[in-house]
N, C-alpha and C positions, 0 to 999 in steps of 0.2 A: 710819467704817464702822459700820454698826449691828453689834447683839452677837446675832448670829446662828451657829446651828452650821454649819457645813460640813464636810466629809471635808478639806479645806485647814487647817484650823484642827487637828484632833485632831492630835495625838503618838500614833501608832502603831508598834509593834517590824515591824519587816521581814519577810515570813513567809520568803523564801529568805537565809539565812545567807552566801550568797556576793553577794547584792545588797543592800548597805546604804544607805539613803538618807536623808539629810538636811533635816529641814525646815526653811525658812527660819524667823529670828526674827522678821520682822515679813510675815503675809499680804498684806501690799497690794502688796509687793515681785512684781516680775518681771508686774504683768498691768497691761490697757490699759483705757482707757477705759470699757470694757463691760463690764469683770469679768473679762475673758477673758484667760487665761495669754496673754501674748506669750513667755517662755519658758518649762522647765517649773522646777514650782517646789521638785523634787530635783534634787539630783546624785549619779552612781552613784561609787564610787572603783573605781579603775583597779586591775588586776590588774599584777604588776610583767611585764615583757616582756625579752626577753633577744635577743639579736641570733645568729646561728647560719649558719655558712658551710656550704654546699651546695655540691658538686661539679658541675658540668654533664658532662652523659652527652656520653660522643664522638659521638655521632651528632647532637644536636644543634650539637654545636662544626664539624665536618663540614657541614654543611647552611647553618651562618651563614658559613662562609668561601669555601665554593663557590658564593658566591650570585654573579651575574653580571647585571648591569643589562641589560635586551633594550629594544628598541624594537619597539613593536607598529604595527600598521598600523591608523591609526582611520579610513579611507574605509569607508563603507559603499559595495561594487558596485554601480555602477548597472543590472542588471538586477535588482535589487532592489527600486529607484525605480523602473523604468518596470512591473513586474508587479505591485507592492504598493505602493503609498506608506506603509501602515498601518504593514507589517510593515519597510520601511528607516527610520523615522521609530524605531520602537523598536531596532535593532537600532544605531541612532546614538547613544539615548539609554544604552544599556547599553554601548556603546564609551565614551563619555565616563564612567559611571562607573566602567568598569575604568581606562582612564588614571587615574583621581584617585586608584583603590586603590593603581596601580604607583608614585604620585608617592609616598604618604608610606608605602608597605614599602621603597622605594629609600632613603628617609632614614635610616629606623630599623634597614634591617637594613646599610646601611654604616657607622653608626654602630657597631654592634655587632659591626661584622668590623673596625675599628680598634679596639674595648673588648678583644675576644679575643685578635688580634695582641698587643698593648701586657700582657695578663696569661698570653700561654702563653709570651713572650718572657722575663718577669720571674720570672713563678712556675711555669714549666711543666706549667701545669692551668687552667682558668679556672673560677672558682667566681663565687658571688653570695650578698650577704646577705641575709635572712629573718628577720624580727621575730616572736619566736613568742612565747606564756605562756608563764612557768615550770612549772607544771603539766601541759603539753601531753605527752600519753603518746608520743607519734611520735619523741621526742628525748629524752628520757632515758635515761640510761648502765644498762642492762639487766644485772643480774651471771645469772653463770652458778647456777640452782640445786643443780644435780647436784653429787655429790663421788663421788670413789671410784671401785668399781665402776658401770659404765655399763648391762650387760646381764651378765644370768647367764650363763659359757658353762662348761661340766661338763671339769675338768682343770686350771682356770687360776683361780690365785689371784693379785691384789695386795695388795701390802703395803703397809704405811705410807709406805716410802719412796719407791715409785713405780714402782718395776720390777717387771715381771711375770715371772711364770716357772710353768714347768709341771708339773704335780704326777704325771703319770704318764712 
């Protein structure tokens, strides 16, 4: 390769301090034929990830065990065909995608009313895991800032030790 500049070639510091990137040692690495990256030529490092059980709301748990397989009726009426051909031609084409919708929520959600059974049976809750950052402010264990007195009320003092008691 001739000794030409490019932005591929320099060693530059990363301007965002949470994305570090690495360039490779030798630039010819990772491209094709035509100079062209075929992949890119950093890699980012991964944030580390923690795994975190979630509770499923009863209503949800409710909703996937009352689920009940129905069978639908896909004839299009034929006074539909003899007034419209247009409108039973579509009204066929949208039955057959709702059938394809029912076939695979019949799968998934009977699947999931044996995952439920099989975890409100064991564990009597059913939860699910969630791969989040460490970082991630939604899950991290919140301490209480407040101490002590909560709000001023005129009469009532606490003590050190906990007990309140009234001063008039």
């Amino acid at each position: 390769m001739a000794s030409t500049s490019s932005s591929f070639e320099k060693d530059e510091e990363p301007s965002d301090p949470q994305l570090q990137k690495i360039a490779p040692a030798d630039p010819a690495v990772g491209r094709g034929p035509a100079g062209n990256s075929a992949e890119p030529s950093t890699t980012e490092i991964k944030k580390k990830k923690k795994k975190v059980l979630i509770q499923v709301p009863d209503s949800d748990v409710k909703r996937v065990l009352s689920y009940r397989e129905e069978t639908s009726d896909l004839k299009v009426p034929g006074l539909f065909v003899r007034r419209d051909p247009k409108l039973a031609a579509n009204w066929a084409i949208m039955l057959a995608n709702l059938a394809m919708y029912d076939e695979q929520t019949k799968g998934r959600m009977l699947e999931e009313q044996r995952d439920f059974r099989q975890q409100l049976k064991t564990k009597g809750r059913v939860t699910y895991e969630l791969e989040v950052d460490e970082d991630d402010d939604r899950f991290k264990d919140v301490e209480s800032t407040s101490s002590g007195q909560r709000r001023y009320r005129p009469g009532v003092m606490k003590p050190k030790d906990g007990q309140t008691r009234k001063l008039n």
